[in-house]
C-alpha positions in Angstrom: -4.9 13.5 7.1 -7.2 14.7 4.5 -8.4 18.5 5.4 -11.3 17.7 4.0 -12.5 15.3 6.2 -11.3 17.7 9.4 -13.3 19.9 8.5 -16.4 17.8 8.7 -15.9 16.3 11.7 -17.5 18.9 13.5 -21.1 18.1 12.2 -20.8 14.6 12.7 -23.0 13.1 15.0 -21.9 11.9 18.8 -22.7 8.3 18.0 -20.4 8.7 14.4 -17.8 10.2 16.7 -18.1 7.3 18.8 -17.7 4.8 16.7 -14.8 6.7 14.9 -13.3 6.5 18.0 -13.8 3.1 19.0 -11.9 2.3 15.7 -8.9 4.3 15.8 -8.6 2.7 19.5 -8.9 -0.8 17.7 -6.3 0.3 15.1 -4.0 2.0 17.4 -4.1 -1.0 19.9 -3.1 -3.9 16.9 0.1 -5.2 18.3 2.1 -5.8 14.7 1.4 -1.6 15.2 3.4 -1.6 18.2 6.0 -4.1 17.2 6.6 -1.8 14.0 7.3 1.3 16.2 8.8 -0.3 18.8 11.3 -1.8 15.9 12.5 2.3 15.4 13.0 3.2 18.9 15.8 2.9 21.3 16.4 4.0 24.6 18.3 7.8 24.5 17.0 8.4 21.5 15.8 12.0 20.9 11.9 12.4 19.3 9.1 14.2 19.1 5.6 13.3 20.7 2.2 14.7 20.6 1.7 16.2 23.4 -2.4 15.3 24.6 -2.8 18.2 26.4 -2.2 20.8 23.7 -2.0 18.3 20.5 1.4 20.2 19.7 4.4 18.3 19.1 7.6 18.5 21.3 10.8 16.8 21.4 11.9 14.4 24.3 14.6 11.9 24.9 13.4 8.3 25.1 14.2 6.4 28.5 12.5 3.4 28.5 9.7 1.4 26.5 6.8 -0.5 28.2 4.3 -2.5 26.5 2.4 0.0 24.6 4.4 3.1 26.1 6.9 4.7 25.4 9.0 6.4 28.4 10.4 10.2 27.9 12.0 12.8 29.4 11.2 16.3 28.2 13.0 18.9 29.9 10.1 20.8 30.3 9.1 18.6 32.7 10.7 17.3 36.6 10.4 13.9 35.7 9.6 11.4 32.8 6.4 10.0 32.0 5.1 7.4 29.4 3.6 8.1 26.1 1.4 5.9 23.5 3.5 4.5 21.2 1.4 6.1 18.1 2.0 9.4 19.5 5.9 9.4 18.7 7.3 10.7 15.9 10.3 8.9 15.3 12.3 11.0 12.6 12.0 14.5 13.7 13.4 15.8 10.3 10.0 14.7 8.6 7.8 17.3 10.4 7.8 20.8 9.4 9.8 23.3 12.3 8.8 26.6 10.3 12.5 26.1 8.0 11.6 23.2 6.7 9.0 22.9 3.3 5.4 23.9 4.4 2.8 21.0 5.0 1.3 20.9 1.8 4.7 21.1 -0.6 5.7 17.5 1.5 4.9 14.4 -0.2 2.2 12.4 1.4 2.9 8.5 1.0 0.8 5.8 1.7 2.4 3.8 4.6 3.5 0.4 5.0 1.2 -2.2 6.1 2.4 -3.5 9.6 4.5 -6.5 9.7 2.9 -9.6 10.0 2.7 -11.6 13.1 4.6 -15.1 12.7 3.1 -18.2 14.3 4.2 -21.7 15.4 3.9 -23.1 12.1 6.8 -20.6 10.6 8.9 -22.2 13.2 10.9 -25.7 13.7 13.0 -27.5 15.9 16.3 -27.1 14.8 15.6 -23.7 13.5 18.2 -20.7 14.7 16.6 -17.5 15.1 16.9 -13.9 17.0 14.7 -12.3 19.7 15.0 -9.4 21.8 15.0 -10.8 25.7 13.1 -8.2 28.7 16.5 -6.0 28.7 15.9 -5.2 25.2 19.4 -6.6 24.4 19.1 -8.8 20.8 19.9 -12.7 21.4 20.5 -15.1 18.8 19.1 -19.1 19.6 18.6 -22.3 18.5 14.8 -23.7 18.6 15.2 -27.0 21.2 11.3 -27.6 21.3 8.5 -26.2 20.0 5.3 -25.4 21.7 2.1 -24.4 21.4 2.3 -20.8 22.1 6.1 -20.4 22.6 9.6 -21.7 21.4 11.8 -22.7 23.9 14.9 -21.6 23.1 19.1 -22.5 23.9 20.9 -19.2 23.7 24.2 -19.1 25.5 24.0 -21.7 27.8 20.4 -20.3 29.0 16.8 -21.5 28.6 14.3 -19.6 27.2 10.7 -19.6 26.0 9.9 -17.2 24.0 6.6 -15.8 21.8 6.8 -17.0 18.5 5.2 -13.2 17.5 8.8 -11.8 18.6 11.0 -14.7 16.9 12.9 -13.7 14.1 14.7 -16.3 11.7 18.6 -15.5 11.4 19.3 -15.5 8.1 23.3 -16.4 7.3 24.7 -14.7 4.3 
């Protein structure tokens, strides 16, 4: 974030604060935002989150993912607890540890745009394409009827209907 900006948030007034607020909330809450981190998260993996408490980052073993949560165990605590998906940092070798480059030698990118959302019209019967199911396990299914908000799907001898926002087409090489 810009320093610049940091540094004048102080004088802002309540209401601007408000309404800054109000639209990182809207921003944080778009769900091709949670779809993208979700995408580079797996359960046992090791990150770092910032902590709300102290706004300092520590590192924490993913153990399970919840709609907009994220499940971890930190040893510093008894037992895991679930944080916001925008608060995990998902390669810890980007932030700086004190032997890494100093804040201002890294190279600030712009990042991607989230990925888009697809809908029933990207979709046809016939059509074989990959999903992740509840157990987070990646099934691959053919398309037996479409719709209006969901595909039902043949994958192994099981039924399923499925979100067309979490339908991927499988692409044969």
């Amino acid at each position: 974030m810009r320093i610049k900006l940091i540094e004048e948030l102080p004088m802002a007034t309540s209401a601007e604060l408000y309404q800054l607020s109000w639209v990182i909330d809207q921003l944080l809450a778009d769900p091709r935002r949670i779809v993208q981190a979700r995408a580079q998260l797996h359960t046992g993996q090791q990150v770092q989150y910032l902590g709300w408490a102290d706004g300092k980052l520590h590192s924490g073993r993913v153990v399970g993912m919840h709609g907009d949560h994220v499940a971890i165990h930190d040893p510093a605590y008894s037992k895991p607890f679930k944080v916001h998906y925008a608060a995990i940092v998902a390669e810890p070798g980007t932030t700086s540890t004190g032997s890494g480059p100093a804040p201002a030698e890294v190279k600030s990118e712009k990042p991607s745009p989230p990925p888009e959302i697809a809908d029933r019209a990207d979709f046809r019967v016939g059509d074989r394409v990959t999903f992740t199911d509840t157990k987070l396990q990646h099934r691959v299914g053919l398309i037996v009827r479409v719709n209006q908000h969901t595909a039902t799907l043949n994958s192994d001898g099981q039924k399923w209907r499925v979100a067309f926002g979490l339908l991927r087409h499988l692409v044969d090489l």
